[in-house]
C-alpha positions, -999 to 999 in steps of 0.1 A, spaced: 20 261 -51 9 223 -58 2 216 -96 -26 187 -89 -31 183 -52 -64 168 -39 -75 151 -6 -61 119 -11 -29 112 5 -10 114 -31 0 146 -43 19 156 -70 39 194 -70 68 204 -95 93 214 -71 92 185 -49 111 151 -65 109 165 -101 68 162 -101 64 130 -91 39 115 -70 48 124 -31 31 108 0 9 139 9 34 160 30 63 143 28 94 141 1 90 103 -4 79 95 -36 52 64 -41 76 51 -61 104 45 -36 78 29 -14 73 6 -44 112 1 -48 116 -10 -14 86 -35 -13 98 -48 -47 134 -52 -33 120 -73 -3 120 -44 19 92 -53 53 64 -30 62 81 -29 98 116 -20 83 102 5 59 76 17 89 112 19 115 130 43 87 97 67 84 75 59 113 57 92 95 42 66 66 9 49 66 9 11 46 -11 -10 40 0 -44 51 21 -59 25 34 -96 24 63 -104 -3 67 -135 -22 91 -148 -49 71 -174 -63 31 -171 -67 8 -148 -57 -16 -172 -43 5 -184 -22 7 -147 -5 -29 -148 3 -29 -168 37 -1 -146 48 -16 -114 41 -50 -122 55 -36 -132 87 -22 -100 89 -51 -83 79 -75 -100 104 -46 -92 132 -47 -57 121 -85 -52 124 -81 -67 161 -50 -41 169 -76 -15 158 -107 -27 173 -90 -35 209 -77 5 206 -113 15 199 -102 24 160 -131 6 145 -119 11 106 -145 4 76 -114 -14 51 -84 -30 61 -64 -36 31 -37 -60 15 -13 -64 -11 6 -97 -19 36 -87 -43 58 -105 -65 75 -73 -67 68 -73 -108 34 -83 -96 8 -71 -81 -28 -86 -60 -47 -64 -39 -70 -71 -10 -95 -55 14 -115 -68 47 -145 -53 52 -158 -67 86 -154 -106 79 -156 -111 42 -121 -110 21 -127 -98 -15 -95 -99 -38 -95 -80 -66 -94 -97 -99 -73 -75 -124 -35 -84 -120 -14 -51 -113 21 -49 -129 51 -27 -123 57 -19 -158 25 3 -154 34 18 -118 5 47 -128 -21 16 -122 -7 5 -92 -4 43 -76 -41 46 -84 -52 15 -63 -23 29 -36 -41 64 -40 -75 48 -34 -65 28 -3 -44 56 13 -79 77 12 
């Protein structure tokens, strides 16, 4: 029986990885997802070992954030396409440019980009999981 389940795609039961928080239905833990992004880990390598995931596109760099944005927008707006051509119109498409210790998070709606402006850090993996939780909706 889950302890705290809900309908987001985060749950969290005490027999399955010690309590923590579990992608809905599956025994990977958000913060293995996090571990492999932070280790420099792809979205398509992470998405080729469990196809079963859905992410958010994700776009890695080592230096600033800013310089993540372009990236991750490109991919965004590519994603939205993808969708729309296959007749999946969705309302968000979100982003994250990582640092791995750091954290930015982005979402398209339609044609306007809004990045958020609180800076996310590992050392607090609970605030992070919450904006995962959020998108993952």
């Amino acid at each position: 029986m889950p302890e705290k389940e809900s309908t987001s795609r985060i749950t969290m039961e005490a027999g399955k990885r010690s309590g923590k928080p579990c992608i809905r239905g599956l025994r990977i833990a958000v913060y293995d997802v996090l571990g492999w992004l932070a280790a420099g880990m792809t979205t398509s390598e992470i998405l080729e070992d469990f196809p079963e995931l859905e992410i958010a596109v994700v776009e890695a760099k080592n230096e600033r954030i800013a310089a993540g944005y372009g990236q991750c927008v490109a991919e965004m707006i590519a994603a939205q396409r993808y969708n729309q051509r296959d007749g999946k119109e969705l309302p968000h498409i979100y982003g994250v440019v990582t640092t791995g210790h750091a954290w930015k998070f982005l979402r398209l709606n339609e044609t306007v980009i809004y990045i958020d402006r609180e800076d996310y850090y590992i050392n607090d993996p609970a605030k992070i999981i919450g904006v995962l939780d959020v998108m993952l909706r």
